[in-house]
C-alpha positions as CSV (number, residue, x, y, z in Angstrom):
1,X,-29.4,-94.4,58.4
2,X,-26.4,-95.9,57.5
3,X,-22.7,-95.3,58.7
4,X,-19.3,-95.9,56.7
5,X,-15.9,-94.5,57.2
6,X,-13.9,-93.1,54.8
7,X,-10.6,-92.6,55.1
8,X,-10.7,-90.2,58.7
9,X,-14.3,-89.0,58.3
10,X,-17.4,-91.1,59.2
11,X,-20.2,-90.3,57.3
12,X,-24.2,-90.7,57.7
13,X,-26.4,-91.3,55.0
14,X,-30.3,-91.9,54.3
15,X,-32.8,-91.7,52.2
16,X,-36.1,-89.4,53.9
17,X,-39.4,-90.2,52.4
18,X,-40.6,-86.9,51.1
19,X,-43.6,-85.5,53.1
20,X,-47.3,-86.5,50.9
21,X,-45.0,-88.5,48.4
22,X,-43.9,-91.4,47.4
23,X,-40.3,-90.1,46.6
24,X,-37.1,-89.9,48.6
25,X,-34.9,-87.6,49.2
26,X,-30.6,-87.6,49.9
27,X,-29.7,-87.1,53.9
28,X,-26.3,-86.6,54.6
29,X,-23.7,-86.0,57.7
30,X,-20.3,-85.9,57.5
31,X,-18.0,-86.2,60.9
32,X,-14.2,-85.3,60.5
33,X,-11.6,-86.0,62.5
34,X,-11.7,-85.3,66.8
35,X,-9.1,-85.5,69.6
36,X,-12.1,-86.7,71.7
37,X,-13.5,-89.9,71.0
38,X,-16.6,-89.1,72.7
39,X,-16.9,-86.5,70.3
40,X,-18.0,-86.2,66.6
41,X,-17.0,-83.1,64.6
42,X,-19.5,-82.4,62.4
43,X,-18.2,-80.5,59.4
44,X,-21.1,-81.0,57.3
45,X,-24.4,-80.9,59.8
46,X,-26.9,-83.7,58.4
47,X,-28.6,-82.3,55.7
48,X,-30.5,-82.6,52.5
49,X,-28.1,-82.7,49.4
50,X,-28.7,-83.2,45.8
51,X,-31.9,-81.0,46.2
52,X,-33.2,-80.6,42.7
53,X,-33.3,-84.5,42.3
54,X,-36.0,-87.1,43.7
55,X,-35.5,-90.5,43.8
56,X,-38.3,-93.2,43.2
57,X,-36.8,-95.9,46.3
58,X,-34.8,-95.3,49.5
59,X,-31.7,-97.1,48.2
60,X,-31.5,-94.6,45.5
61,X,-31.4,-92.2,48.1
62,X,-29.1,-93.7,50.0
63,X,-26.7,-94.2,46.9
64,X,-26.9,-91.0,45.9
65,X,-26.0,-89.3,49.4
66,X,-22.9,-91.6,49.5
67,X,-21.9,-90.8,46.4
68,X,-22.4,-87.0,46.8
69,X,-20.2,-87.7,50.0
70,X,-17.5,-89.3,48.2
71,X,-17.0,-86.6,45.9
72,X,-16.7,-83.6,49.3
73,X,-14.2,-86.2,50.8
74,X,-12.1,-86.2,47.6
75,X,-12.4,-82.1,46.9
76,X,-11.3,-81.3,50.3
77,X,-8.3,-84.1,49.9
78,X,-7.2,-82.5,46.7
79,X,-7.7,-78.8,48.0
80,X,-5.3,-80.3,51.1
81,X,-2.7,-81.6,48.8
């Protein structure tokens, strides 16, 4: 699983090998901000995204559940603004 920050959200991504497969799927978690350092606010609980896709390796995964990520992060900055 990997971990970035973006801006004032950390996010979690991974690819999960799809049960009797080959394929991978998109995992995702995205923590906002917190007044607690101890403490992650999760504002989008880790969970499989771009659903009606597969990917054929776990880096496509991963790229893809970044890139889905990305996208949330800028929405909610444009809805802000």
């Amino acid at each position: 699983m990997r971990t970035e920050t973006i801006g004032e959200y950390e996010i979690e991504y991974s690819g999960i090998q799809l049960p009797d497969s080959e394929d991978w799927a998109a995992n995702l978690a995205i923590y906002g901000p917190s007044s607690n350092p101890m403490h992650r606010n999760d504002i989008f609980p880790s969970q499989r995204v771009v659903v009606d896709a597969v990917f054929h390796t776990e880096q496509e995964a991963e790229a893809e559940a970044r890139a889905f990520a990305i996208s949330m992060i800028e929405k909610g900055r444009k809805k802000d603004a």
